[in-house]
Structure formats: C-alpha cells, structure tokens
Steps between C-alpha positions, in 0.01 A plus 500: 500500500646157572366370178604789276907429653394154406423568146778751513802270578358207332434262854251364622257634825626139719867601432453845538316426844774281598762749481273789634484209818887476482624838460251653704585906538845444331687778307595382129823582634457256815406243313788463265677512782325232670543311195848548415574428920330127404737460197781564697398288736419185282857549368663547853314168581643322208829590532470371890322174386816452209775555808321311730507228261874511393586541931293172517694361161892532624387427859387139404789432248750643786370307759547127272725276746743295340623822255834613534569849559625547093212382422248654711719836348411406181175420512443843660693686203283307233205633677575836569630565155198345349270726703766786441418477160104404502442841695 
C-alpha cells in the first residue's frame, strides 16, 4: 500500500516513512494545522528577534556619555524613522 501512495504522489518510501514517523495518526486537517501553527511561529520569532535587536540598538546609542540631550534626541529620531520606514 505504502509503495503504491509512493508511486502515487511521486516520493520516495524514506520520505514517505519519515512523515508517516512525524505525523503519526494525524488528520489531513491536523496537520495543516500543525504546519501553519510552525509558520506562524517562525514569523512570531522573527519579528521578536528584529525588536529585540532595535531595543538593544537605541539602548546602546542612548546610553553614549558625553552626548548632549539634542543629540541623544536626534540620534533616536534618525533611528526610529529609519526602522519606521524599513518595516
């Protein structure tokens, strides 16, 4: 049976063993839901990653000693419009 789905879908038996090992009893149903849950959640943990990294960006530039308040002003302005515009 396993090798006629094979032929059928145009895999092969390791990668159709491999998802059979994945998926296990899975609907069709739960499994695009599984897999659209993982999507989500690569892009939730890029968008944290991409914040965390601006946070980390102003902190430093804020925390420069020997900048004057105008300054430290407009160094955050240059940075939040330029990541205002890159997202």
């Amino acid at each position: 049976m396993s090798k006629d789905l094979c032929r059928e879908h145009g895999i092969g038996p390791a990668t159709f063993n491999r998802w059979r090992r994945k998926s296990g009893e899975m609907e069709v149903t739960d499994a695009q839901t599984v897999r659209r849950l993982e999507d989500e959640n690569r892009r939730l943990k890029e968008l944290v990653a991409d914040l965390t990294l601006d946070k980390k960006t102003l902190e430093y530039m804020l925390s420069k000693k020997g900048l004057r308040p105008r300054q430290k002003r407009r160094l955050a302005h240059l940075a939040t419009a330029d990541l205002g515009s890159a997202g």
